[in-house]
PDB file of N, CA, C and O in Angstrom:
ATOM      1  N   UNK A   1       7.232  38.014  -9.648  1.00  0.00           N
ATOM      2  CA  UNK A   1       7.868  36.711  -9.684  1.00  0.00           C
ATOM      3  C   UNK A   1       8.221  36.403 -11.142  1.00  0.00           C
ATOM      4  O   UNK A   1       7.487  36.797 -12.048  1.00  0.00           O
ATOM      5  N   UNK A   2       9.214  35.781 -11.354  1.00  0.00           N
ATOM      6  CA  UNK A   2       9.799  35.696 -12.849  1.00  0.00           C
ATOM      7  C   UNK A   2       9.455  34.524 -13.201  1.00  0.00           C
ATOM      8  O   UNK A   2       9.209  33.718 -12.303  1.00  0.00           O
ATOM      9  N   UNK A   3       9.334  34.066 -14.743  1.00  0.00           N
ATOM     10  CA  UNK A   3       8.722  32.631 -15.306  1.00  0.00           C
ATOM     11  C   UNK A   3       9.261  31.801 -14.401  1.00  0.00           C
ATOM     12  O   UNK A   3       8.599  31.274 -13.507  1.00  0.00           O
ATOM     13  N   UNK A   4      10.321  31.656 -14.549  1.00  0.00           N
ATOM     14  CA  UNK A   4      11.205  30.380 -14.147  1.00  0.00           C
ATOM     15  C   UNK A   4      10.764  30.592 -12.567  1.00  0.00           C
ATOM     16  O   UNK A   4      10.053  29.601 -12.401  1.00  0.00           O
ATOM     17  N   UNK A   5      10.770  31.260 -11.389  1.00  0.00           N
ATOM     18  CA  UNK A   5      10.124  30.889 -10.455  1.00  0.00           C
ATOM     19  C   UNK A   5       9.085  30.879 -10.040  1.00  0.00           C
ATOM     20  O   UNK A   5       8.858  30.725  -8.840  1.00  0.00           O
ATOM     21  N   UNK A   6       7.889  31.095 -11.223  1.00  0.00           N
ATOM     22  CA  UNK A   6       6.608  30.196 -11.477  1.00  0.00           C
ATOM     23  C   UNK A   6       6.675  29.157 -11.637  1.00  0.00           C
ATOM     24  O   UNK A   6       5.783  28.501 -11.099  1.00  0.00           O
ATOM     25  N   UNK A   7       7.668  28.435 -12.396  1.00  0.00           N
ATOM     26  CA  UNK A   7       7.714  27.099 -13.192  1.00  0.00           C
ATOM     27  C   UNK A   7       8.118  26.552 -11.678  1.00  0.00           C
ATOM     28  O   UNK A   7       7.387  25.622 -11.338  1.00  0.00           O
ATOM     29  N   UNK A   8       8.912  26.844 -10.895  1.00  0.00           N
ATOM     30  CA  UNK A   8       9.219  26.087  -9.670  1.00  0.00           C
ATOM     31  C   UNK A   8       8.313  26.136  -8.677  1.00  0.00           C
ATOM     32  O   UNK A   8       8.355  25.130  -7.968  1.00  0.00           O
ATOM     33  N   UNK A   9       7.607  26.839  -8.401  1.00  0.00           N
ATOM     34  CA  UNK A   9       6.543  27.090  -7.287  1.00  0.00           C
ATOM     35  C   UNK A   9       5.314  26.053  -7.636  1.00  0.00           C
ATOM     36  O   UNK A   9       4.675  25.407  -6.804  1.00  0.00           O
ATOM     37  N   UNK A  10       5.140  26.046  -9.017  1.00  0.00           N
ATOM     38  CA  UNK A  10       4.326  25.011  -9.605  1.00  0.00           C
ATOM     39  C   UNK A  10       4.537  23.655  -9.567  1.00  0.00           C
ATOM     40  O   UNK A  10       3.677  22.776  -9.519  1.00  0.00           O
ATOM     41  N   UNK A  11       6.298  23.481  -9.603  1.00  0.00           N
ATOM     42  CA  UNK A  11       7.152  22.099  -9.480  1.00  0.00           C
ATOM     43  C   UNK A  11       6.778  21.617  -7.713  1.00  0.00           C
ATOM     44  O   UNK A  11       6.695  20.502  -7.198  1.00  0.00           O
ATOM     45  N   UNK A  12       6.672  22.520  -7.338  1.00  0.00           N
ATOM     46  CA  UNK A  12       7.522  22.420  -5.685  1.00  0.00           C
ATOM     47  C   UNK A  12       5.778  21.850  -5.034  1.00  0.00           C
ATOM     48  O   UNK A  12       5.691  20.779  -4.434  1.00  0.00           O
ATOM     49  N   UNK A  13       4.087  23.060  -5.361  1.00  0.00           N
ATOM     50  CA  UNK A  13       3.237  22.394  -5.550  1.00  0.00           C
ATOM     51  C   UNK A  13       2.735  21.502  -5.450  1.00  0.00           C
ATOM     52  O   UNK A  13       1.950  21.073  -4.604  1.00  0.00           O
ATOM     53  N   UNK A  14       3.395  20.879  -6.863  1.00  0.00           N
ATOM     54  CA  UNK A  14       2.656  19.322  -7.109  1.00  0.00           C
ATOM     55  C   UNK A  14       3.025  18.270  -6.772  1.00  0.00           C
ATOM     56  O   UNK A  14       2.473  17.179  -6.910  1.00  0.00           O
ATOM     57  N   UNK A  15       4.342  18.628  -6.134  1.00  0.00           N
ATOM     58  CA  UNK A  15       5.555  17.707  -5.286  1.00  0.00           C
ATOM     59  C   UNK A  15       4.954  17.563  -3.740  1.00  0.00           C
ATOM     60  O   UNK A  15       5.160  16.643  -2.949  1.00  0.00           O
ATOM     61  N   UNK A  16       4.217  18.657  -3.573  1.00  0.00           N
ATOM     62  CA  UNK A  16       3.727  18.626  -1.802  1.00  0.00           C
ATOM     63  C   UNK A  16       2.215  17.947  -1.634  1.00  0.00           C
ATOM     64  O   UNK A  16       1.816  17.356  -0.631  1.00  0.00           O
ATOM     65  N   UNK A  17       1.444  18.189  -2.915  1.00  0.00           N
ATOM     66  CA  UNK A  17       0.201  17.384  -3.384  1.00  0.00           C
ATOM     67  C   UNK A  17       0.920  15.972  -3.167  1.00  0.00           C
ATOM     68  O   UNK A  17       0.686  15.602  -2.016  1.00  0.00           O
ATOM     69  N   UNK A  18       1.665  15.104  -3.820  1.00  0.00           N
ATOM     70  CA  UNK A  18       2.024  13.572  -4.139  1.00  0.00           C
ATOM     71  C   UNK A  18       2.172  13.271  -3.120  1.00  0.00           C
ATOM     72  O   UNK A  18       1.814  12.148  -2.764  1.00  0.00           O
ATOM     73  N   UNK A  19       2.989  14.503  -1.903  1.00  0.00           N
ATOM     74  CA  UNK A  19       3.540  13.851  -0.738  1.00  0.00           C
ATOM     75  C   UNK A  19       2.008  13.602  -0.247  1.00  0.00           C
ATOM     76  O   UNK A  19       1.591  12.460  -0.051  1.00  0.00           O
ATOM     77  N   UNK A  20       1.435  14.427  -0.117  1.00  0.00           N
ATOM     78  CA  UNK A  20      -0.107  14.345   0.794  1.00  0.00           C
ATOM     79  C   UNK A  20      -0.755  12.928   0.474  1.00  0.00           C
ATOM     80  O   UNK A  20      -1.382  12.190   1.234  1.00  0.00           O
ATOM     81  N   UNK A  21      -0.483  12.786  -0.634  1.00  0.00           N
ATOM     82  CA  UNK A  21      -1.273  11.520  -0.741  1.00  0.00           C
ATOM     83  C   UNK A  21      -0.583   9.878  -0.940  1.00  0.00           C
ATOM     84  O   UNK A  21      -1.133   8.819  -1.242  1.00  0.00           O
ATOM     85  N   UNK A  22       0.872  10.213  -0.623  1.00  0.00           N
ATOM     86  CA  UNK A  22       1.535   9.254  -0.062  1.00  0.00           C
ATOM     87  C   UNK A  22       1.683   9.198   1.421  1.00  0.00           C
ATOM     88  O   UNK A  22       2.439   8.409   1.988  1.00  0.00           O
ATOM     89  N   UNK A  23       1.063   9.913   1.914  1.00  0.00           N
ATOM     90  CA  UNK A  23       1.017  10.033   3.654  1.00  0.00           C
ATOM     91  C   UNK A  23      -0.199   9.244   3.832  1.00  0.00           C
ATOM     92  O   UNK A  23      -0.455   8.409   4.699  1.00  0.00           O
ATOM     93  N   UNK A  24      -1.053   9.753   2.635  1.00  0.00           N
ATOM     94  CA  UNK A  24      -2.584   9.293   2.972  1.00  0.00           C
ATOM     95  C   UNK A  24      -2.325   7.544   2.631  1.00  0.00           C
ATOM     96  O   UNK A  24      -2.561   6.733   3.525  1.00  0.00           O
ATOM     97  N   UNK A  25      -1.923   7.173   1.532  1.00  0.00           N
ATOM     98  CA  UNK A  25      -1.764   5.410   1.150  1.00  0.00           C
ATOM     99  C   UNK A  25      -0.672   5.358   2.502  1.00  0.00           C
ATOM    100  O   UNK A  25      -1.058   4.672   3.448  1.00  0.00           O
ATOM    101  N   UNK A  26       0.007   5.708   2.570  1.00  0.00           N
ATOM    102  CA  UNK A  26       0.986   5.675   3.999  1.00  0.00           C
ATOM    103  C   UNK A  26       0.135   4.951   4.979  1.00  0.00           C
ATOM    104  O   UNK A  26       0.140   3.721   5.035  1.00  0.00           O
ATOM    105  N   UNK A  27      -0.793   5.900   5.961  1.00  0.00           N
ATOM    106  CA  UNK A  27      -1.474   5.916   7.331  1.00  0.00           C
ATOM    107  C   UNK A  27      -2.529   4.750   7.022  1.00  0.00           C
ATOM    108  O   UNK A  27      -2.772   3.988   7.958  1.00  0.00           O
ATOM    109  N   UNK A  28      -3.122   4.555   5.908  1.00  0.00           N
ATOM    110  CA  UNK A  28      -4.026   3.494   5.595  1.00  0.00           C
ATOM    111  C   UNK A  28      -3.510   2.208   5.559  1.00  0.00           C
ATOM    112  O   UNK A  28      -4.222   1.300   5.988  1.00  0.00           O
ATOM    113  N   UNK A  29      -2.504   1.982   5.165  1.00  0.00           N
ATOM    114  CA  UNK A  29      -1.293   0.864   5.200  1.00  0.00           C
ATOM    115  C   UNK A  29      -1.305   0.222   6.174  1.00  0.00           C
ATOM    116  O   UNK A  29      -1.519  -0.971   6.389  1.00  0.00           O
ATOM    117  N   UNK A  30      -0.953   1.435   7.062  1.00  0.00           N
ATOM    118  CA  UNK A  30      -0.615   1.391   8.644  1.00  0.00           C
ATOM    119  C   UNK A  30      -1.600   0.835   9.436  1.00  0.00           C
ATOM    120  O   UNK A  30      -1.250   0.056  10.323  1.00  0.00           O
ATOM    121  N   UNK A  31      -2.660   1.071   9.292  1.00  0.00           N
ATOM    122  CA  UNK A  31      -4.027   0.681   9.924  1.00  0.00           C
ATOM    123  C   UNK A  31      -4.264  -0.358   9.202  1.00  0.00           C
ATOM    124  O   UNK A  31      -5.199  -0.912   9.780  1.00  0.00           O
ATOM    125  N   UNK A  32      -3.992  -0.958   8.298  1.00  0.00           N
ATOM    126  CA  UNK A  32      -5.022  -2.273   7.988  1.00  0.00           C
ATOM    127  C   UNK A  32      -3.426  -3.312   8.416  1.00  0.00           C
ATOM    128  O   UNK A  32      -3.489  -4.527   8.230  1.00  0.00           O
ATOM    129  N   UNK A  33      -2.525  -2.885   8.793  1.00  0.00           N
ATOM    130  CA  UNK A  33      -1.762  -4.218   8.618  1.00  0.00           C
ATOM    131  C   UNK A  33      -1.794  -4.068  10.738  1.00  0.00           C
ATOM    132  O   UNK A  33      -1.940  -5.101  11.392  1.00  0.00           O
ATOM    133  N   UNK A  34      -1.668  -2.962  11.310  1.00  0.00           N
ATOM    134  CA  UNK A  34      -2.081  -3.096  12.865  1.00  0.00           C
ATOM    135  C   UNK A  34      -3.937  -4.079  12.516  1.00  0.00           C
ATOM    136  O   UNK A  34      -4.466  -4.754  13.400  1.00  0.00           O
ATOM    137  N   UNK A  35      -4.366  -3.950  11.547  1.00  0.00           N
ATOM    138  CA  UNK A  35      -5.800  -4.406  12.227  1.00  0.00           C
ATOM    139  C   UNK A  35      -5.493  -5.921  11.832  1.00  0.00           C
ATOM    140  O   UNK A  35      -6.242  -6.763  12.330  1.00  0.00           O
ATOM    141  N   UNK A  36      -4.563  -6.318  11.067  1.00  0.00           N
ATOM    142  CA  UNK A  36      -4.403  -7.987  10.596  1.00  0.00           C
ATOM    143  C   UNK A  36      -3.657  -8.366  12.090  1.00  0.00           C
ATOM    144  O   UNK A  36      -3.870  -9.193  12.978  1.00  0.00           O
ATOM    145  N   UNK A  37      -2.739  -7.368  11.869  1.00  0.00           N
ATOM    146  CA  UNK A  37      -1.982  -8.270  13.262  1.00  0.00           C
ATOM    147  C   UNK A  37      -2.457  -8.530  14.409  1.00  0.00           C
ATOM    148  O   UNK A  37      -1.989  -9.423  15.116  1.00  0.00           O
ATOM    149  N   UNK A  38      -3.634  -7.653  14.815  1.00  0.00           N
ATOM    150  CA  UNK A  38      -4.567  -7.686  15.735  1.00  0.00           C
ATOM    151  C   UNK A  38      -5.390  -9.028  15.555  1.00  0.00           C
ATOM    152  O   UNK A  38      -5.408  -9.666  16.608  1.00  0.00           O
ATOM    153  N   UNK A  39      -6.092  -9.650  14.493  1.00  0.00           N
ATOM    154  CA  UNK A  39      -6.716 -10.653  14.363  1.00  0.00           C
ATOM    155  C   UNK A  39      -5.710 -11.899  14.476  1.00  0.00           C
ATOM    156  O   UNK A  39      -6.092 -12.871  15.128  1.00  0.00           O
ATOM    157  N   UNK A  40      -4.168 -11.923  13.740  1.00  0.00           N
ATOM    158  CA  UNK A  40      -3.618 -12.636  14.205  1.00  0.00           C
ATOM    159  C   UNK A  40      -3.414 -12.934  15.561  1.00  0.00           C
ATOM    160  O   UNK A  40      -3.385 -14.139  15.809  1.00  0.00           O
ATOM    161  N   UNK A  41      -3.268 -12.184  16.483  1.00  0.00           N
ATOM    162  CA  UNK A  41      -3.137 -12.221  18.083  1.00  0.00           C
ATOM    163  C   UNK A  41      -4.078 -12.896  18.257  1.00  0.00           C
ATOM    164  O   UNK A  41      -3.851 -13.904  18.924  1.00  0.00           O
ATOM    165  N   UNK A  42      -5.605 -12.680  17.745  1.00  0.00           N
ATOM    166  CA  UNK A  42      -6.703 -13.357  18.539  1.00  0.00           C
ATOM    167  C   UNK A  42      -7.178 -14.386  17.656  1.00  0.00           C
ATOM    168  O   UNK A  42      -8.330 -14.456  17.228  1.00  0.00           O
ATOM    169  N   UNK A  43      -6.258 -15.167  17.406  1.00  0.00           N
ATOM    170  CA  UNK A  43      -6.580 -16.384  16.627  1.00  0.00           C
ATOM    171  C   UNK A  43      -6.654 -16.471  15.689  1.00  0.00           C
ATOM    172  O   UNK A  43      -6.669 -17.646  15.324  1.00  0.00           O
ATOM    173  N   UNK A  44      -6.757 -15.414  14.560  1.00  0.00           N
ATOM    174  CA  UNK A  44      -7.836 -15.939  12.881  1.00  0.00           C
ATOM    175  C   UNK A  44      -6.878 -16.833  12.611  1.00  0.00           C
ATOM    176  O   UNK A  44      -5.966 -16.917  13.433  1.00  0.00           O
ATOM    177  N   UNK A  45      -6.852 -17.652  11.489  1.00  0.00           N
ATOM    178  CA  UNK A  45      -6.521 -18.246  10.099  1.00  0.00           C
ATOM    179  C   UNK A  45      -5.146 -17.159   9.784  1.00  0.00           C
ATOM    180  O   UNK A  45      -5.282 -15.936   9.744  1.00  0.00           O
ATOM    181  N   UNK A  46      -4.008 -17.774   9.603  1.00  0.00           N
ATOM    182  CA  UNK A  46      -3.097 -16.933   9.178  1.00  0.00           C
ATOM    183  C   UNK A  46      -3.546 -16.484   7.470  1.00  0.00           C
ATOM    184  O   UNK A  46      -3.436 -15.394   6.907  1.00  0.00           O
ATOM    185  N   UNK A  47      -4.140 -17.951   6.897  1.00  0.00           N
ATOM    186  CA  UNK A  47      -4.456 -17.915   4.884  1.00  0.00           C
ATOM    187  C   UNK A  47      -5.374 -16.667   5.373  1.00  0.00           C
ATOM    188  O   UNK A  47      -4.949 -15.565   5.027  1.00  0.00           O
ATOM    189  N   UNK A  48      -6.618 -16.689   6.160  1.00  0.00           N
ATOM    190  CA  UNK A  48      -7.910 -15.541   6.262  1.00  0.00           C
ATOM    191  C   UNK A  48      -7.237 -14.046   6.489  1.00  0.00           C
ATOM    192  O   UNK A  48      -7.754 -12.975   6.170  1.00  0.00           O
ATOM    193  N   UNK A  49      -6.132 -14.217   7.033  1.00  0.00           N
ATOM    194  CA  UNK A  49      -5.716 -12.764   7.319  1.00  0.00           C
ATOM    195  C   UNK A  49      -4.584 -12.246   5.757  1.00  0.00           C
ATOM    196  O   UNK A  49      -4.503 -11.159   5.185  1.00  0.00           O
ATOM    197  N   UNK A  50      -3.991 -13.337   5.538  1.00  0.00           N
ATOM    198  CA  UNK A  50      -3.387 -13.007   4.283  1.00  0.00           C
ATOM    199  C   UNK A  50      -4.752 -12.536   2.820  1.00  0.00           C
ATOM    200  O   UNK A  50      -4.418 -11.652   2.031  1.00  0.00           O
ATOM    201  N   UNK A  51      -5.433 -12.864   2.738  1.00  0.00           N
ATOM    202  CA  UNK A  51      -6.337 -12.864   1.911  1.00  0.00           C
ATOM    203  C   UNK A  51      -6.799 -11.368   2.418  1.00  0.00           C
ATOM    204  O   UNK A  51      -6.307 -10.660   1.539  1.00  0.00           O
ATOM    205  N   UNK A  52      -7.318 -10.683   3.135  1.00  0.00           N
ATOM    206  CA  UNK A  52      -7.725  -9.721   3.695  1.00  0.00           C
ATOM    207  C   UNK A  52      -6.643  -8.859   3.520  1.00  0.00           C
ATOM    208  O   UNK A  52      -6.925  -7.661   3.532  1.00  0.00           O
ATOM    209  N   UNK A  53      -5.249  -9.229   3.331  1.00  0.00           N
ATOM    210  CA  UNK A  53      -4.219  -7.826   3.178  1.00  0.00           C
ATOM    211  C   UNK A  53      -4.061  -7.867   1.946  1.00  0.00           C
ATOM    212  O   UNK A  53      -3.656  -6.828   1.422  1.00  0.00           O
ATOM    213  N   UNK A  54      -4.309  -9.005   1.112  1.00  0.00           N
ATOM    214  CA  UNK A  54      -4.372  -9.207  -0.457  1.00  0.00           C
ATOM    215  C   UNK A  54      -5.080  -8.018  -0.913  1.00  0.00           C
ATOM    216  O   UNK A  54      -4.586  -7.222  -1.711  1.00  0.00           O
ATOM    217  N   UNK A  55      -6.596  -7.867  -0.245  1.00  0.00           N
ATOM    218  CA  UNK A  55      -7.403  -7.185  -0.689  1.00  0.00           C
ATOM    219  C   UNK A  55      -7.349  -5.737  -0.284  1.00  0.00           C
ATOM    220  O   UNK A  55      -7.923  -4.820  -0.872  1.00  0.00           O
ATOM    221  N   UNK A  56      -6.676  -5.647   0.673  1.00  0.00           N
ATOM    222  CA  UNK A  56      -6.882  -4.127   1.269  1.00  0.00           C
ATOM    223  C   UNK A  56      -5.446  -3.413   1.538  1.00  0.00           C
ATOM    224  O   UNK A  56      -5.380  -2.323   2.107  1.00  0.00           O
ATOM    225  N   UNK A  57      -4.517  -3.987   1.166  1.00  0.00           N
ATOM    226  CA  UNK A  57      -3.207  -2.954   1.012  1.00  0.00           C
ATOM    227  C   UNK A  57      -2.707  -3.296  -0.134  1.00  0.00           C
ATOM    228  O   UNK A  57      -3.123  -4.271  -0.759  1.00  0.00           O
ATOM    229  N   UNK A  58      -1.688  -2.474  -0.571  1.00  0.00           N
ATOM    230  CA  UNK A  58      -1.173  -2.512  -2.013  1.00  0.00           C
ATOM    231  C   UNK A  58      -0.774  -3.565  -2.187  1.00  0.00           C
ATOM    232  O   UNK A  58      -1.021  -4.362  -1.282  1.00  0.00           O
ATOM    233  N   UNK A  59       0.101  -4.137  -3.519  1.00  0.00           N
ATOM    234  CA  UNK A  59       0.133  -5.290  -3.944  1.00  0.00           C
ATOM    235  C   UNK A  59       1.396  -5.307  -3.625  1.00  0.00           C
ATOM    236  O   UNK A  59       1.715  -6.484  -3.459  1.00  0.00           O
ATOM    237  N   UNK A  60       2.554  -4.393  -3.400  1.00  0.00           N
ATOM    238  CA  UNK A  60       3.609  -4.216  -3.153  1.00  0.00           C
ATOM    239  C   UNK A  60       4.089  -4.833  -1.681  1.00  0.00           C
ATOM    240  O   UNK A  60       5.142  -5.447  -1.511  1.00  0.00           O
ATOM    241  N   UNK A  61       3.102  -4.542  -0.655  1.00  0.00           N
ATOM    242  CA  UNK A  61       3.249  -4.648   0.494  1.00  0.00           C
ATOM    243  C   UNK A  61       2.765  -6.103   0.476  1.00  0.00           C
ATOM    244  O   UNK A  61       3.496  -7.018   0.857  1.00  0.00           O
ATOM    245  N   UNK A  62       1.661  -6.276   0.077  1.00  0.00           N
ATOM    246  CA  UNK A  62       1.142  -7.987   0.257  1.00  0.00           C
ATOM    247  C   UNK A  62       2.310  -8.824  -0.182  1.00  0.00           C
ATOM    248  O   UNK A  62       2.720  -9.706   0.572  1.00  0.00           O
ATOM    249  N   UNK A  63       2.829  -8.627  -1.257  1.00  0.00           N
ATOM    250  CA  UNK A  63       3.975  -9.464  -1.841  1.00  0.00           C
ATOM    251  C   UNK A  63       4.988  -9.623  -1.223  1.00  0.00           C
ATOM    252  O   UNK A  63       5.558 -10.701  -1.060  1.00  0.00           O
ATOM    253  N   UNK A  64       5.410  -8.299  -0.705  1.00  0.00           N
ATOM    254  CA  UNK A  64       6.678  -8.071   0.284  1.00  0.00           C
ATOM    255  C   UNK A  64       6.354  -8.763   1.719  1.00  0.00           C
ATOM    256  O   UNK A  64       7.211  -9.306   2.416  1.00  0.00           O
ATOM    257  N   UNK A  65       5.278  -8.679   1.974  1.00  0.00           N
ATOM    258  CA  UNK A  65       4.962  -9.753   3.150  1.00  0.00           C
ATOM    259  C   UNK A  65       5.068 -11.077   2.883  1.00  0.00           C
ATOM    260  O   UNK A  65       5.854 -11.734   3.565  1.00  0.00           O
ATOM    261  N   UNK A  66       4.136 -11.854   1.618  1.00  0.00           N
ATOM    262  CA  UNK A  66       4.072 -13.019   1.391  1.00  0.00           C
ATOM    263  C   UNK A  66       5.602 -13.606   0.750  1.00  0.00           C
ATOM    264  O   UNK A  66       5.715 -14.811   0.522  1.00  0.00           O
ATOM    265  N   UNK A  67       6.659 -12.730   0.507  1.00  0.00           N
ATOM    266  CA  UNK A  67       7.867 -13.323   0.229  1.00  0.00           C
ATOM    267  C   UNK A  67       8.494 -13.200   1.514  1.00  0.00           C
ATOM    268  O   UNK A  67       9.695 -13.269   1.253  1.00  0.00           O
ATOM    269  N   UNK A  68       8.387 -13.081   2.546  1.00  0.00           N
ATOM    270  CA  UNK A  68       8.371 -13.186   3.719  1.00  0.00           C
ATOM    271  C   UNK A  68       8.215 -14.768   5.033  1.00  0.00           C
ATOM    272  O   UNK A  68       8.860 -15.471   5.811  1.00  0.00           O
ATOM    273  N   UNK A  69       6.617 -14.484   4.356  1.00  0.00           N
ATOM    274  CA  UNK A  69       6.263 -15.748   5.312  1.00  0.00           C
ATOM    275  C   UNK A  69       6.002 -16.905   3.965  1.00  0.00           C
ATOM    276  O   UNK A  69       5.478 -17.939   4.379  1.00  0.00           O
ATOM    277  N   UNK A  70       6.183 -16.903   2.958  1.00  0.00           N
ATOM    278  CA  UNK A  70       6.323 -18.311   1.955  1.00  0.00           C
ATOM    279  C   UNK A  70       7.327 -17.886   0.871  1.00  0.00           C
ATOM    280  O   UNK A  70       7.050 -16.766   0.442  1.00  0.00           O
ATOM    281  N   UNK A  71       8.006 -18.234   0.512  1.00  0.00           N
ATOM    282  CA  UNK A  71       8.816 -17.631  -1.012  1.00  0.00           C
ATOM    283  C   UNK A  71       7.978 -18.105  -1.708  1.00  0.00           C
ATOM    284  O   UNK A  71       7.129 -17.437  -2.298  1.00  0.00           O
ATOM    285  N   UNK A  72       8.102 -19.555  -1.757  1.00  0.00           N
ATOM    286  CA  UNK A  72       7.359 -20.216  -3.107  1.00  0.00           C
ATOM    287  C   UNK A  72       5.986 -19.644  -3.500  1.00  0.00           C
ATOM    288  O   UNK A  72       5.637 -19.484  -4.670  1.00  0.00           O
ATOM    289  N   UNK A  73       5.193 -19.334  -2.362  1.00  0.00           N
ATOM    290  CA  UNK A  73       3.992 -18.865  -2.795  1.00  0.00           C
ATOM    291  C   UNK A  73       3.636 -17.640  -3.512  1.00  0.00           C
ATOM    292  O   UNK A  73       2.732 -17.332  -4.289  1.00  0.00           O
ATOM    293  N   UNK A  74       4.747 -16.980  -2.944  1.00  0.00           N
ATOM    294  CA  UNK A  74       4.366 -15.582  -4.083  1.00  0.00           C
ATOM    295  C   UNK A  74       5.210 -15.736  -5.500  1.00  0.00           C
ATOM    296  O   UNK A  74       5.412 -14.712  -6.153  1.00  0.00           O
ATOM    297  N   UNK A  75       5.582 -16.699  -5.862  1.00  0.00           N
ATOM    298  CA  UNK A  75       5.304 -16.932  -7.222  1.00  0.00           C
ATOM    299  C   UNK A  75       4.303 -16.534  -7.808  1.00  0.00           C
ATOM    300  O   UNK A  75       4.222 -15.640  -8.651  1.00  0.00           O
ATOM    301  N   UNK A  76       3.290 -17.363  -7.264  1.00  0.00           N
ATOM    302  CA  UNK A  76       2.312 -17.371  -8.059  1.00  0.00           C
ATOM    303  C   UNK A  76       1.094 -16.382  -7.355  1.00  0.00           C
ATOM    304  O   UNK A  76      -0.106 -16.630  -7.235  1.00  0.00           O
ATOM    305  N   UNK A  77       1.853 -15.191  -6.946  1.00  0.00           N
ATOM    306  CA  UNK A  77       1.027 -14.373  -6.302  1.00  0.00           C
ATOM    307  C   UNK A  77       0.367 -13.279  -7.738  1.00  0.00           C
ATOM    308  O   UNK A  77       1.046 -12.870  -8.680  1.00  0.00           O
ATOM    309  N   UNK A  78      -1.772 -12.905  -7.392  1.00  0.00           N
ATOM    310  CA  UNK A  78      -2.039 -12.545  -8.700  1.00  0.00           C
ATOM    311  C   UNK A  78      -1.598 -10.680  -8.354  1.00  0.00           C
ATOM    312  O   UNK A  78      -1.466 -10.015  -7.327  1.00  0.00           O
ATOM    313  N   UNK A  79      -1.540 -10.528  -9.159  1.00  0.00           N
ATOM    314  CA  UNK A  79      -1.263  -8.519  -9.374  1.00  0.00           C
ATOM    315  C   UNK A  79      -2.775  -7.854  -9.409  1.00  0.00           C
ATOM    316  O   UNK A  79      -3.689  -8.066 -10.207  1.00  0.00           O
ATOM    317  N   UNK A  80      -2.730  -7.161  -8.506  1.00  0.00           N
ATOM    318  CA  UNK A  80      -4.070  -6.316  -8.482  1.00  0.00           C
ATOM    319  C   UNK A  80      -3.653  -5.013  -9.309  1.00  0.00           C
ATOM    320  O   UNK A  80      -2.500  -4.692  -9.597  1.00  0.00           O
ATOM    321  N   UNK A  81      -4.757  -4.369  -9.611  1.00  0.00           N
ATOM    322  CA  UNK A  81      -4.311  -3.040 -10.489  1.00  0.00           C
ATOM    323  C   UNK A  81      -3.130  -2.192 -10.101  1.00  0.00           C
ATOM    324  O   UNK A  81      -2.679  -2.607  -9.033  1.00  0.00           O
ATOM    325  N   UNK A  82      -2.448  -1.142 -10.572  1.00  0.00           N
ATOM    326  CA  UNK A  82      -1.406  -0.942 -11.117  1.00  0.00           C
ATOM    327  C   UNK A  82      -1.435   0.284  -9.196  1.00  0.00           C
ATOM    328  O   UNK A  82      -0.463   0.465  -8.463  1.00  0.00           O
ATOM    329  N   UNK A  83      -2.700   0.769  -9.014  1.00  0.00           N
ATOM    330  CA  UNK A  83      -2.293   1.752  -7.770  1.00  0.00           C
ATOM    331  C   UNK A  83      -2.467   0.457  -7.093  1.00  0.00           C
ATOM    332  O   UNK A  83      -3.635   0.616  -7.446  1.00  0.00           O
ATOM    333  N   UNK A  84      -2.460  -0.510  -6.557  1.00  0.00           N
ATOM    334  CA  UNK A  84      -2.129  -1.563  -5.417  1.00  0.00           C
ATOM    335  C   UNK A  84      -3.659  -1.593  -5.227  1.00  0.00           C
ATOM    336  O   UNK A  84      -4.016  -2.756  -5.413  1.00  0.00           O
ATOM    337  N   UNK A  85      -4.611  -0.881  -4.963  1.00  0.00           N
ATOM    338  CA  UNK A  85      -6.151  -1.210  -4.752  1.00  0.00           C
ATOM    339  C   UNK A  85      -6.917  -1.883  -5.709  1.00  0.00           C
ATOM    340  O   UNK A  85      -6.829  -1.713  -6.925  1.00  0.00           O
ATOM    341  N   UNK A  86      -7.746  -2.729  -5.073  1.00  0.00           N
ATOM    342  CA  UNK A  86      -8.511  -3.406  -5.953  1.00  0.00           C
ATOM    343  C   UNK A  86      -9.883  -2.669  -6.298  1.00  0.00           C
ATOM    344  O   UNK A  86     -10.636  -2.380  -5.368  1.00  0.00           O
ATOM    345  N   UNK A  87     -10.419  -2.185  -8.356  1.00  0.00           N
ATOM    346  CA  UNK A  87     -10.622  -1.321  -7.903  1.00  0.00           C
ATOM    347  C   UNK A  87     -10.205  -0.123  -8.171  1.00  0.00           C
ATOM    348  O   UNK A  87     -10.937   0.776  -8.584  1.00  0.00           O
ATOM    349  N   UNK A  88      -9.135  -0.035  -7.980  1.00  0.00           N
ATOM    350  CA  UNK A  88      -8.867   1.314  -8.377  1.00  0.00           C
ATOM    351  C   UNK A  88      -9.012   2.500  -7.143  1.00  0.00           C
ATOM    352  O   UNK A  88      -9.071   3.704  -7.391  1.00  0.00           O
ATOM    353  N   UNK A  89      -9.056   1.955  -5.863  1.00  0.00           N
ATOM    354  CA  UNK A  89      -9.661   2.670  -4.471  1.00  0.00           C
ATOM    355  C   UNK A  89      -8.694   3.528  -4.473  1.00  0.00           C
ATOM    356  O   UNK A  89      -8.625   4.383  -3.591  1.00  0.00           O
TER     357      UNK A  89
END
C-alpha cells in the first residue's frame, strides 16, 4: 500500500469512528426525547419535562425545542458544556 493510501485509510478510519459515535449521541437523543414525550402523555408538568431535556440531551436540541414551544424564553436559555452534556457525559 503506498503513503498516500495509508494517509486515506487512516482519513476514511477516523471518519467511521465519529460516525459511530454520532449514531451513539444519535440513539440516546432518541430515547430521552420518546421518554419526555411519554411523560408528557401521562400528565407531567410541561416546565418538569423541559428541565429534564435541559439536562439530558444536548443543548442544541433543548434550544431547538425551546425556540419552538417559547421564543422569548430561550433567550435567556443557560449553555451547558460545549459536547451538549452536562458534565461532560
Amino acid at each position: 500500500m503506498t503513503e498516500r493510501s495509508e494517509r486515506l485509510l487512516n482519513a476514511l478510519e477516523v471518519e467511521i469512528s465519529n460516525v459511530s459515535k454520532l449514531e451513539h449521541v444519535l440513539a440516546r437523543t432518541r430515547a430521552v426525547l420518546r421518554e419526555h414525550a411519554t411523560r408528557l402523555r401521562l400528565g407531567e408538568n410541561a416546565e418538569m419535562v423541559m428541565t429534564g431535556l435541559r439536562l439530558n440531551v444536548p443543548s442544541e436540541t433543548s434550544l431547538s425545542l425551546l425556540e419552538r414551544v417559547d421564543p422569548v424564553l430561550s433567550l435567556g436559555f443557560a449553555d451547558t458544556p460545549d459536547d451538549g452534556y452536562p458534565g461532560g457525559a
